[in-house]
N, C-alpha and C positions, 0 to 999 in steps of 0.2 A: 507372531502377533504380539503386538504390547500388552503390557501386563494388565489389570481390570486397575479401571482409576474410579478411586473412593476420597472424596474431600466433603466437609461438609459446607452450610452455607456460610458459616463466620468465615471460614476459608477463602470462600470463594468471595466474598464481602473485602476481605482484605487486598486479594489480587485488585476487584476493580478499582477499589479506589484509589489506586496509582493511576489511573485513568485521568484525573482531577489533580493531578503534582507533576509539574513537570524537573522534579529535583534541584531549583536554586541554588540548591546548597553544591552540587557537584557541577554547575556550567563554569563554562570559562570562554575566552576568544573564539575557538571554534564550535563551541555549543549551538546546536539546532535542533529543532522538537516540530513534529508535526502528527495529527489526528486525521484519519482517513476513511473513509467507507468508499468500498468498491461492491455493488451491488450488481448484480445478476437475476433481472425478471425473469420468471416463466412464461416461457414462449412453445412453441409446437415442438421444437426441437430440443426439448429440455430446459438448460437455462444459458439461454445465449441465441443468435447470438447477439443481440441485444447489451448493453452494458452500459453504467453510467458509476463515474467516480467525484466524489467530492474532498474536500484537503482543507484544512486549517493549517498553515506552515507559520514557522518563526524560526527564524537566527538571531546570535548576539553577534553585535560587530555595529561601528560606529556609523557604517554605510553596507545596508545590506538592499539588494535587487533581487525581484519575485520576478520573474516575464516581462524583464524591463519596464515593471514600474517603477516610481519614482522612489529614492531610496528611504529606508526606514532603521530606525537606530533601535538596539538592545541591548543594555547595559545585565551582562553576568550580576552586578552587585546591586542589580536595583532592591530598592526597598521591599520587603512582602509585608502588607499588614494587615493581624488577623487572619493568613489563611488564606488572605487575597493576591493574586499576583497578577499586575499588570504589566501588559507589553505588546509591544507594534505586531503586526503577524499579517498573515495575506489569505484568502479564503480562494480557491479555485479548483474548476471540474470541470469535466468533459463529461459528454454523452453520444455513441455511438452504434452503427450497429454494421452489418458487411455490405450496406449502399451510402450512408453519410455517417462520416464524423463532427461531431460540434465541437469543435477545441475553445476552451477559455467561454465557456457561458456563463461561467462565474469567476471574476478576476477582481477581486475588489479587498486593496488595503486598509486596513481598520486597527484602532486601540483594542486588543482582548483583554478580557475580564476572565479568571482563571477562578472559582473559587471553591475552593475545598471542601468547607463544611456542606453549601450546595448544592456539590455536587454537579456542577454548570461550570460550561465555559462558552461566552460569548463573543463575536469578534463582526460588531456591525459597526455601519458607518452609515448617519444620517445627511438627507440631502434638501438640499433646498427648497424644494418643493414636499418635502415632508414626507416623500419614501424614503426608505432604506437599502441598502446592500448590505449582501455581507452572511453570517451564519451565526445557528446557535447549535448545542448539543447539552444533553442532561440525563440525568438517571429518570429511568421511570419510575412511576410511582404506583400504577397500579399492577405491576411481577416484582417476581425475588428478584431477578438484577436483568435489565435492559436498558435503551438508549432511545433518547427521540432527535431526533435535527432536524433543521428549519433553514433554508438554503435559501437565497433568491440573490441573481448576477440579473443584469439586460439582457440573456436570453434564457432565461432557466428559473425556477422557483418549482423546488422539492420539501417537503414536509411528509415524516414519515419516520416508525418507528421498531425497529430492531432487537430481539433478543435470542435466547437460545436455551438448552435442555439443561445445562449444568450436567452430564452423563457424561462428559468423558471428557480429554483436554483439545478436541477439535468442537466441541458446541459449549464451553466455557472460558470464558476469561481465564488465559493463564500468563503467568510469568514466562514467556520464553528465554529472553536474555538478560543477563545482569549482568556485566561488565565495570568493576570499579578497582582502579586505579589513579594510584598519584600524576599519570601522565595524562589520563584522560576514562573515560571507560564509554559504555550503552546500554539501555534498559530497554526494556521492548516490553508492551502486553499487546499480545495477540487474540481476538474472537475470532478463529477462522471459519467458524461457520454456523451462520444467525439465521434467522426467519428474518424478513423486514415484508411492512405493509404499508402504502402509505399515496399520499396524492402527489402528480408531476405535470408540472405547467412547462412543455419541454418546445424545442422548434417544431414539430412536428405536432403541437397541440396538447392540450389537458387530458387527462386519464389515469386511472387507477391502477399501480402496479403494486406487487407481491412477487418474492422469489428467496432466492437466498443471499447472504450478505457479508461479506467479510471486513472486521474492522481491526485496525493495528493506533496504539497509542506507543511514536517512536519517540526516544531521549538518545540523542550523539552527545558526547561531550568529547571529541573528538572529529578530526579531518574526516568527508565523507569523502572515502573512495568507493570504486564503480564498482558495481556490483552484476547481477545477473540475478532475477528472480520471476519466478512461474507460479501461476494458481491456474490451474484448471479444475473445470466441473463436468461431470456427467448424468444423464439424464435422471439417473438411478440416485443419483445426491454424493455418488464417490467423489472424492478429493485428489487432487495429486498438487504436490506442492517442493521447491527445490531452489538453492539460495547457492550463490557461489561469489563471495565479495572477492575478488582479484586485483592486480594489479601488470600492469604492462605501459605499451605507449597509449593508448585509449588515455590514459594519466593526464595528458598536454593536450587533447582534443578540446576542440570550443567550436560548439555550435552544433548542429545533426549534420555526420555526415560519415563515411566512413571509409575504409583504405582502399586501394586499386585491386587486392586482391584476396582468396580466403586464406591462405596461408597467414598474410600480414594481420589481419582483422583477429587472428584468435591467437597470435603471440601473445599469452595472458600468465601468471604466474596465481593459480589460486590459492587461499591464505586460509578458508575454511569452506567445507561441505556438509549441507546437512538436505534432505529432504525425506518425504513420505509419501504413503497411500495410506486413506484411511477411505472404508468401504462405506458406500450410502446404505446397502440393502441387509449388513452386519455389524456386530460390533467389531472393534480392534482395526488398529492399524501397522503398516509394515515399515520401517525406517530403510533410509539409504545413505551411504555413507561415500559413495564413488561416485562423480555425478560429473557432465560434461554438457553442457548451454552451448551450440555453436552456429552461427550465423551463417547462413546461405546467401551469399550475396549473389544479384545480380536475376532473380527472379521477381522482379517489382522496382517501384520507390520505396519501396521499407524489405529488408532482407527475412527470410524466411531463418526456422530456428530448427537444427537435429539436437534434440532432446534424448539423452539414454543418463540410467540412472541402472545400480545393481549394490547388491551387499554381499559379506561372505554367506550368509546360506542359501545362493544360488536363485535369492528372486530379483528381477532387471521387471524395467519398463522401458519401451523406445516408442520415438512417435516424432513425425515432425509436423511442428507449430507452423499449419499454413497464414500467413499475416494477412488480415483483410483492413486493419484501419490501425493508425496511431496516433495519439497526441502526447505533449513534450510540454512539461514546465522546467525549468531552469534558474540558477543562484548564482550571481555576480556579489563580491565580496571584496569590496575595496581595504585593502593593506598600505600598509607604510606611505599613508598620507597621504593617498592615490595615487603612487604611484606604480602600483600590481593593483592586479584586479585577478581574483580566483574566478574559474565560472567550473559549475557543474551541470550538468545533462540529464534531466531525468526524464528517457523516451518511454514508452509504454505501448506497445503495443497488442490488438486485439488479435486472436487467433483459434483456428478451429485443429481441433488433432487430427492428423494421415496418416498412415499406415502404423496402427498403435500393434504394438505385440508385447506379449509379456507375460514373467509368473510370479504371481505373490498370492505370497502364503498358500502357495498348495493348488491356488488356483490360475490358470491358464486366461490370457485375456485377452483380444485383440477388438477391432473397428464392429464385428459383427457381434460380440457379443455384449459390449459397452454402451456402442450406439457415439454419435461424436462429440467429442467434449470442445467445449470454447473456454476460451480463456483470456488470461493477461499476460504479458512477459515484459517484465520489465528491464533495460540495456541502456544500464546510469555510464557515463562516462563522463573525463574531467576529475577534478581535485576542489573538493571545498574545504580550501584553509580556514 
């Protein structure tokens, strides 16, 4: 089990507010930043399988493409002033469950407004008829540290607000990544797991949802290559979570699609492994440091995932990620004065766990005793230069 995490609120006050910077000082060509909530209502079956994700995305590059929209420029050396920092960005989210998916209910390009001392970052876009599109997000004010957002696409409008215990580093804002280098580096703060409550004017009509929520504040100042990454949830509020950014020919893929065989599909060379368990119904969680993502092709239009994960002292988890829905947003990035165009892939798919078996920490776990977990998997491919 991990060790007991003791931080206090200044602490924890410092980690969020990198929430509100997205490092100007460290972007360059390839720099990209994006703000995400993927939330998971209570439903009969736990929390799932139900699901709805929202994204504030930005690149720098002189012609950058969200879901082929029309292109948008971001200058590494723009001005910041006082603490403000502006820049083009794109706001979009899916909502789905294992009978429809809503892909792009919100797809709408906007100026964002980044501002530090506030606390706020806004990225709307006013229309002619005097709606708007587009999202906002900002610290709460009435907890020690939470988030409110404000979402509304042509099919979608969410408003709703998020926090978490501060008890340990899966219900607190933490640093997970710091990566800084003269070549590039990556910053990550992760909330992996919040309360959120909040109103949803979705296709399927208006209604009150609540559940739990997971929020990531990402900074690349580097090439995004493809990755492989899993959250799932269990009835009880367990976590399981697992990250493997690799590289192979997936590299030179453009568009959703994938090889004629499984052999070819997981030719992958991984670069770093990290994942966990951390228990709903106790404290502490179990790390893993051996981990394998691999695609079942050929059971559907979206392939199925064998998931196993283990560390040296003998506790694994296996299970495979049945797929019932995905949606896909994607980064065109024009080079050398159009003449290259980078694109990357970023598929997501929704999924319920199957034959779960496994021991951590001591304890033995499988389908009957867990109850079934849903989730997300996400299976980036492509190169964004």
């Amino acid at each position: 089990m991990a060790d007991t995490f003791d931080r206090s609120l200044a602490e924890h006050r410092r980690v969020f507010e990198k929430i509100w910077w997205q490092n100007p000082e460290r972007q360059n060509g390839t720099s990209s930043s994006w703000w995400f909530f993927l939330l998971f209502p209570e439903g009969e079956e736990g929390y799932g399988p139900r699901q709805l994700m929202f994204s504030i995305a930005a690149c720098v590059g002189d012609q950058c493409r969200v879901n082929d929209l029309p292109p948008q420029r971001m200058d590494a050396d723009r001005p910041i002033v006082n603490g403000v920092d502006r820049f083009n960005a794109t706001t979009v989210g899916w909502t789905g469950d294992d009978e429809a998916v809503h892909d792009h209910v919100v797809r709408q390009p906007a100026e964002a407004v980044l501002c530090r001392e506030d606390q706020r970052l806004e990225a709307w876009a006013d229309r002619e008829d005097g709606t708007r599109r587009g999202s906002e997000m900002a610290a709460l004010s009435d907890r020690p540290l939470g988030l409110q957002a404000h979402v509304i696409g042509d099919d979608a409008e969410a408003e709703f607000e998020a926090w978490g215990t501060l008890d340990s580093k899966m219900t607190s804002p933490h640093h997970s990544l710091d990566i800084d280098t003269p070549l590039g580096g990556a910053e990550v703060v992760a909330w992996r797991q919040m309360e959120f409550e909040g109103e949803f004017d979705l296709p399927d009509g208006p209604e009150t949802l609540s559940g739990s929520c997971y929020f990531q504040r990402v900074c690349f100042d580097m090439p995004l290559l493809p990755w492989k990454w899993i959250w799932a949830l269990f009835p009880d509020g367990t976590s399981f979570s697992a990250l493997i950014p690799f590289i192979g020919p997936q590299l030179f893929r453009r568009g959703y699609k994938f090889f004629s065989s499984n052999r070819l599909e997981r030719l992958t060379i991984p670069l770093r492994q990290s994942g966990f368990w951390s228990w709903g119904s106790r404290e502490g969680h179990v790390e893993f440091d051996r981990i394998s993502i691999e695609p079942l092709l050929g059971t559907g239009d979206s392939p199925d995932f064998d998931v196993r994960v283990e560390n040296e002292d003998g506790d694994y988890v296996r299970f495979v990620a049945r797929t019932y829905g995905r949606a896909r947003n994607w980064l065109d990035r024009s080079r050398l004065g159009g003449r290259f165009t980078s694109h990357w892939s970023y598929n997501e798919f929704m999924f319920r766990t199957t034959g779960l078996a496994g021991h951590v920490g001591g304890t033995r776990i499988d389908g009957e005793s867990m109850g079934t977990g849903f989730g997300t998997l996400e299976y980036s491919t492509g190169l964004g230069l």
